[in-house]
C-alpha positions as YAML, in Angstrom:
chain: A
units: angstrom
residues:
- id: 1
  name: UNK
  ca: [123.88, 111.33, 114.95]
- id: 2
  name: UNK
  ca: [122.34, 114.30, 117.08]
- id: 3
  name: UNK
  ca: [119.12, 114.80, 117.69]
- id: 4
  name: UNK
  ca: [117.23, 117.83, 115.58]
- id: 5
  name: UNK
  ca: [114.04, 119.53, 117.18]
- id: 6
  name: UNK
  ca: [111.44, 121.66, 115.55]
- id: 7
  name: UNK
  ca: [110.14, 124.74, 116.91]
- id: 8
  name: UNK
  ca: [106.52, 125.37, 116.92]
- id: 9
  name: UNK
  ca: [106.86, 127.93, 113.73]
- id: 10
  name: UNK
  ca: [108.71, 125.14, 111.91]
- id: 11
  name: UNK
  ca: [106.00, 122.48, 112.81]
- id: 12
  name: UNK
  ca: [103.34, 124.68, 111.50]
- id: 13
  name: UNK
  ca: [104.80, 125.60, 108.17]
- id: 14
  name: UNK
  ca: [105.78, 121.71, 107.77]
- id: 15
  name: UNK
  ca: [102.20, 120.84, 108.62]
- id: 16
  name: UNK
  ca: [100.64, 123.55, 106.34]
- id: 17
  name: UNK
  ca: [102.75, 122.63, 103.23]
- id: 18
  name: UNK
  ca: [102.02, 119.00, 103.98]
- id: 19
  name: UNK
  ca: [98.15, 119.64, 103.79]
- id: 20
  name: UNK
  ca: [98.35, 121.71, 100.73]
- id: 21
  name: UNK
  ca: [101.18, 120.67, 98.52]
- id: 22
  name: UNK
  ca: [101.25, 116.93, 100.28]
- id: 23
  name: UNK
  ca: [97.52, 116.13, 101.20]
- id: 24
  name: UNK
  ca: [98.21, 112.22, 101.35]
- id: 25
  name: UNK
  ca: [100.92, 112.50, 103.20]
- id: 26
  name: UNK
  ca: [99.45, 115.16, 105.47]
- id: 27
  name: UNK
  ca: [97.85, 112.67, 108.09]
- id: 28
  name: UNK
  ca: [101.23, 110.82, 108.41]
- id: 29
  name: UNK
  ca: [102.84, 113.67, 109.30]
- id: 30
  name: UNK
  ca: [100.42, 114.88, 111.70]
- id: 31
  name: UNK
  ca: [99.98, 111.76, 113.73]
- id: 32
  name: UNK
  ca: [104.00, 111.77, 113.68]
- id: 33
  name: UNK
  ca: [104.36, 115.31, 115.16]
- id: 34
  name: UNK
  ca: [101.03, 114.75, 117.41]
- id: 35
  name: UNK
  ca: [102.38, 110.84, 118.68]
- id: 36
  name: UNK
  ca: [106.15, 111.02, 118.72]
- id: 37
  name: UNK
  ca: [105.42, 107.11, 117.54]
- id: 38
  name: UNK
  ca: [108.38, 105.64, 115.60]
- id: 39
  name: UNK
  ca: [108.14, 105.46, 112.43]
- id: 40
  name: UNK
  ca: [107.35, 101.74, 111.69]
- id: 41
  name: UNK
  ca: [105.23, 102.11, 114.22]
- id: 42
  name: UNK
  ca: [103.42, 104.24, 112.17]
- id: 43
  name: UNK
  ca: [103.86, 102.36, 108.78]
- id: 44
  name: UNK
  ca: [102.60, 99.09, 110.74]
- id: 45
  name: UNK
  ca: [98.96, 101.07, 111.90]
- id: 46
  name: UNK
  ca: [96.20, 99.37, 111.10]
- id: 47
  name: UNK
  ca: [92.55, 101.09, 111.44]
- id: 48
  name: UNK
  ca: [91.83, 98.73, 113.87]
- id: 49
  name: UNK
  ca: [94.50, 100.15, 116.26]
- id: 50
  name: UNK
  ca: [93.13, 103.82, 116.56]
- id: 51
  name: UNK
  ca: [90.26, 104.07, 119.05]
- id: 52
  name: UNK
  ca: [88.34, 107.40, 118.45]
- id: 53
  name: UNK
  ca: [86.02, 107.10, 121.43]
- id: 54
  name: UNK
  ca: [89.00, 106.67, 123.73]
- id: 55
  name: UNK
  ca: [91.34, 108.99, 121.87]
- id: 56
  name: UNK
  ca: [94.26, 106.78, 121.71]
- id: 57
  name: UNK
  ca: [96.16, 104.54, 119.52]
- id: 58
  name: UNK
  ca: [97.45, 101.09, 120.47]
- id: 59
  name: UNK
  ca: [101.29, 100.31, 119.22]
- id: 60
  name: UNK
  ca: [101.66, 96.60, 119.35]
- id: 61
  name: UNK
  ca: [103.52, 96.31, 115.94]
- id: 62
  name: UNK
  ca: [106.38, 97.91, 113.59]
- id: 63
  name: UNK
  ca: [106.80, 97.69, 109.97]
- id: 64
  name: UNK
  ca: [111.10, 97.12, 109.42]
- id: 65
  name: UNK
  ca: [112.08, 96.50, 105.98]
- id: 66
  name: UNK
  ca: [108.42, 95.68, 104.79]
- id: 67
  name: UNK
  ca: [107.54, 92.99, 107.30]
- id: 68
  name: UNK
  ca: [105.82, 93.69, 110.23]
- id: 69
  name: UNK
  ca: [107.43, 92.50, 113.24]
- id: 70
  name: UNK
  ca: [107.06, 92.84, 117.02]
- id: 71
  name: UNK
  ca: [107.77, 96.42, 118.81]
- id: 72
  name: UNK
  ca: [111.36, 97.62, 120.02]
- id: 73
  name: UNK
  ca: [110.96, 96.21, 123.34]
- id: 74
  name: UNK
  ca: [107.82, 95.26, 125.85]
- id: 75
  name: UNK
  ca: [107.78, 98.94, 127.06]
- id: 76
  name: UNK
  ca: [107.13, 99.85, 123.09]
- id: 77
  name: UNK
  ca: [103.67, 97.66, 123.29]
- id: 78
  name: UNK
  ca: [101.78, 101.02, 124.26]
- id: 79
  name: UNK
  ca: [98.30, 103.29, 123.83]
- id: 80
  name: UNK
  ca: [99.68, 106.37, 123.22]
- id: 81
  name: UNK
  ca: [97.06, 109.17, 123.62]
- id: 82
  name: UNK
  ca: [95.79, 111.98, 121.09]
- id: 83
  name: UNK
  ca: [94.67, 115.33, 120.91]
- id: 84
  name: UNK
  ca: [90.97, 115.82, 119.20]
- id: 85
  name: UNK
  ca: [92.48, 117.42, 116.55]
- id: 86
  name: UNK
  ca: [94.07, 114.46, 115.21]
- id: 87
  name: UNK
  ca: [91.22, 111.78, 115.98]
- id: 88
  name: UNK
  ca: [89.53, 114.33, 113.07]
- id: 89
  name: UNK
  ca: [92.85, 114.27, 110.27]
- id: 90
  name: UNK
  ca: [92.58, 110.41, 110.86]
- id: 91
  name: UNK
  ca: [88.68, 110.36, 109.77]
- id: 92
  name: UNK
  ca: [88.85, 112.51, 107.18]
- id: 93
  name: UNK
  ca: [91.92, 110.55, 105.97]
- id: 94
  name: UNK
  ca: [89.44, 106.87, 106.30]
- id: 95
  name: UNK
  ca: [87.40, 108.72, 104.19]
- id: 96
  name: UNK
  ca: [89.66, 109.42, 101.52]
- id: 97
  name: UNK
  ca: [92.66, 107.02, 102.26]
- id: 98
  name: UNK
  ca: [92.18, 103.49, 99.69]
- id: 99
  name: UNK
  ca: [90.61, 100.74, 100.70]
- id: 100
  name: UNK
  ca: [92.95, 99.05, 103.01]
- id: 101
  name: UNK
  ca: [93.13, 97.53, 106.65]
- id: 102
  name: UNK
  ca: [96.41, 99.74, 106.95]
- id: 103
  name: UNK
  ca: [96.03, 103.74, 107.95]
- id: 104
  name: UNK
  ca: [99.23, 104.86, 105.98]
- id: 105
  name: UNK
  ca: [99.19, 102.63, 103.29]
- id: 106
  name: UNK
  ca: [100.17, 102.58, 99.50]
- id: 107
  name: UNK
  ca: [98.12, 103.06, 96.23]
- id: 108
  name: UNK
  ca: [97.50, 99.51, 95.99]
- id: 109
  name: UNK
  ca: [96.56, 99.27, 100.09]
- id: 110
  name: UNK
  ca: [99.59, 97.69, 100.59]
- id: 111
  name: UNK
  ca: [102.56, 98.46, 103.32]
- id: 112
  name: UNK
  ca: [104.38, 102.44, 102.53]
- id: 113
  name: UNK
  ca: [108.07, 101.90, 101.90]
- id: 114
  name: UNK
  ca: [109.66, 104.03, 104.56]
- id: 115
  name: UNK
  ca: [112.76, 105.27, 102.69]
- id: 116
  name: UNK
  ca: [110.92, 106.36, 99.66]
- id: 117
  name: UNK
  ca: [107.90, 107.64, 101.99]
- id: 118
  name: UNK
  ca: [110.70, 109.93, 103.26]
- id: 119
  name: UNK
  ca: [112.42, 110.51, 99.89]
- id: 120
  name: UNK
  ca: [109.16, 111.77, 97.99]
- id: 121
  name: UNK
  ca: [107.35, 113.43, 100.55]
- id: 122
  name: UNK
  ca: [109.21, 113.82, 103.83]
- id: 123
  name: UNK
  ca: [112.06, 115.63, 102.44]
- id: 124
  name: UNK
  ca: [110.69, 117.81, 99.49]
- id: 125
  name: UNK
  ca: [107.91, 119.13, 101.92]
- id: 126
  name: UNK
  ca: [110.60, 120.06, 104.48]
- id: 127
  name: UNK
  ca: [112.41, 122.08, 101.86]
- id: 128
  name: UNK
  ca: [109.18, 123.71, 100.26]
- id: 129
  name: UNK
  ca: [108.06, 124.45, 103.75]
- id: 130
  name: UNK
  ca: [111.77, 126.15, 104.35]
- id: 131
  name: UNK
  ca: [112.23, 124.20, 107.31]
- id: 132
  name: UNK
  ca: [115.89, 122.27, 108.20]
- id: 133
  name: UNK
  ca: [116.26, 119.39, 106.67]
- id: 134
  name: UNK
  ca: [115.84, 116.47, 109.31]
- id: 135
  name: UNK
  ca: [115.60, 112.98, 109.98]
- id: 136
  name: UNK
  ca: [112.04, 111.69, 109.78]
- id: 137
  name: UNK
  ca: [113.09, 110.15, 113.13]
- id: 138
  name: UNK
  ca: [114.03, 113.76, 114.87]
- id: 139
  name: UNK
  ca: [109.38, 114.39, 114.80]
- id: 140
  name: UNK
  ca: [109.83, 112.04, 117.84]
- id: 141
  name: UNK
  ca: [112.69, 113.93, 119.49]
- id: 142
  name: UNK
  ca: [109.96, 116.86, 118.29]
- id: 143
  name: UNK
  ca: [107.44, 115.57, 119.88]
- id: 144
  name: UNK
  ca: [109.32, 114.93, 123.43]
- id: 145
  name: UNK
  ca: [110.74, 118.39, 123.35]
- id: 146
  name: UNK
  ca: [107.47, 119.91, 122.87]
- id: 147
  name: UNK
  ca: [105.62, 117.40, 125.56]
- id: 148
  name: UNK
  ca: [108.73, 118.59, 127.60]
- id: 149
  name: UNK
  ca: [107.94, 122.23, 126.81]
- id: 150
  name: UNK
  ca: [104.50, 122.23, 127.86]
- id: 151
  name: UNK
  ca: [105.71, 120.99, 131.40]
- id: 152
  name: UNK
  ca: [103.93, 117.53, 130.87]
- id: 153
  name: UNK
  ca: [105.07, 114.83, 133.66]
- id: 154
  name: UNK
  ca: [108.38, 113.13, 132.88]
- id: 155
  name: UNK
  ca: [105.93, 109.76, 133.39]
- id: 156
  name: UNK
  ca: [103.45, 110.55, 130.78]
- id: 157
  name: UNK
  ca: [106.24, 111.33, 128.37]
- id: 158
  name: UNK
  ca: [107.99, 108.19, 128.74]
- id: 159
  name: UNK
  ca: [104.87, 105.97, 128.55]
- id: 160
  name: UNK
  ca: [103.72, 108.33, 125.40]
- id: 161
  name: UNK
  ca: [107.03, 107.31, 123.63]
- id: 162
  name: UNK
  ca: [107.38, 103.86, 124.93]
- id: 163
  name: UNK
  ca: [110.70, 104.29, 127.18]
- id: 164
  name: UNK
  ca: [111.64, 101.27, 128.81]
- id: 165
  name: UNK
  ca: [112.25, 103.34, 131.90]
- id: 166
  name: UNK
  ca: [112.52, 107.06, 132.89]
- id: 167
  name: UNK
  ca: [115.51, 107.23, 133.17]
- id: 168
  name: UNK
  ca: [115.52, 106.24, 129.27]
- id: 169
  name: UNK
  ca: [113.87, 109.56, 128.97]
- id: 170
  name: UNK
  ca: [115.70, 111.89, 131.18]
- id: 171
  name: UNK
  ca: [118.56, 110.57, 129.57]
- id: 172
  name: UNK
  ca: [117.78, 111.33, 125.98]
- id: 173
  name: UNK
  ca: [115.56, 114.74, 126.93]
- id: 174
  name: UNK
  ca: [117.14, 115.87, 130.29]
- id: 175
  name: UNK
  ca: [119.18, 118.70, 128.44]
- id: 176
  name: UNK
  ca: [116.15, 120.13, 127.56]
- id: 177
  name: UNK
  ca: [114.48, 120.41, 131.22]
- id: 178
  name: UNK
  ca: [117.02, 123.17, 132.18]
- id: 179
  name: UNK
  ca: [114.35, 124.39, 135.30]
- id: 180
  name: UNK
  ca: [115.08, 120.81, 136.89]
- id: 181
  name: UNK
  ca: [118.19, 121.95, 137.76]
- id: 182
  name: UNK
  ca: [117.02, 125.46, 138.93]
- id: 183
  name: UNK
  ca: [114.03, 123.51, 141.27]
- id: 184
  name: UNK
  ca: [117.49, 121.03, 142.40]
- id: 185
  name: UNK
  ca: [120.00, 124.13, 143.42]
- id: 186
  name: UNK
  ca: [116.92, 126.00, 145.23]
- id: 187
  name: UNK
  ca: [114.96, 123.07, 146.20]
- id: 188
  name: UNK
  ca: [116.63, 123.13, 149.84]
- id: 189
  name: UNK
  ca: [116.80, 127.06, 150.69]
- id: 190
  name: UNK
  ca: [114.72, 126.79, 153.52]
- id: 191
  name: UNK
  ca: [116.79, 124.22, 155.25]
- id: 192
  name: UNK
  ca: [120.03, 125.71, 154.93]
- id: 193
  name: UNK
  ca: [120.68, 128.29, 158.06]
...
């Protein structure tokens, strides 16, 4: 399947609909768009694995079909850092979130099942926020493209998303780095005569 992208406009609306239409769901959304983490990495979070004073979150587990297992592969075991913005959604959400160990969890505090997480909230907020409808997967091909759009290094991208190499990444995102070839045609004008 090919991989979708959201533009900045998109993001917003999704993110704005989410908070207002979606409020529990809101802060699963956001840390998706602001992480690019997969998404059982997301469903596995536990409170313990977000450190506010250090602005990151530590990705040592995965949620896949309701058991929580080990991460894709020993690149995937990661802190992945985040913006300000979200260390605040993620407080507020302690606050209101129930009682549970687990960030994202159910009514009961138990472990989110990821197809109907995306079946009652992930898809009717895309549509009331008239954005495309996408994979929940395609907020981490978001996330690259807009990492890849604010010219951040090709390293820090692929230890953000847990690549087990770059090459992982300029393989999946390369297409989208279109002034690497630019830099590559010109980068030897001053040594040809």
């Amino acid at each position: 399947m090919e991989m979708e992208f959201l533009d900045t406009c998109d993001i917003k609306a999704l993110l704005k609909t989410a908070k207002e239409q979606y409020p529990n769901f809101y802060p699963l959304l956001q840390t998706a768009v602001a992480t690019g983490m997969r998404r059982g990495e997301l469903l596995a979070l536990s409170w313990s694995d977000i450190d506010s004073d250090k602005k990151l979150i530590r990705v040592n587990k995965s949620l896949n079909h309701g058991k929580i297992e080990q991460t894709k592969t020993k690149q995937s075991n990661r802190n992945v850092c985040i913006p300000e913005s979200l260390i605040k959604v993620l407080n507020d959400w302690k606050k209101k979130a129930p009682k549970s160990n687990i960030v994202f969890c159910n009514s009961k505090g138990g472990y989110l099942d990821a197809d109907n997480m995306a079946r009652r909230q992930f898809k009717p907020c895309l549509k009331k926020a008239g954005v495309k409808n996408i994979r929940f997967h395609d907020l981490r091909h978001t996330y690259a493209s807009l990492m890849i759009a604010k010219k951040m290094p090709i390293k820090f991208i692929q230890q953000q998303m847990g690549h087990s190499s770059i090459q992982v990444t300029l393989d999946k995102y390369g297409h989208l780095m279109p002034e690497l070839y630019e830099i590559g045609a010109n980068a030897l004008n001053d040594v040809v005569i």
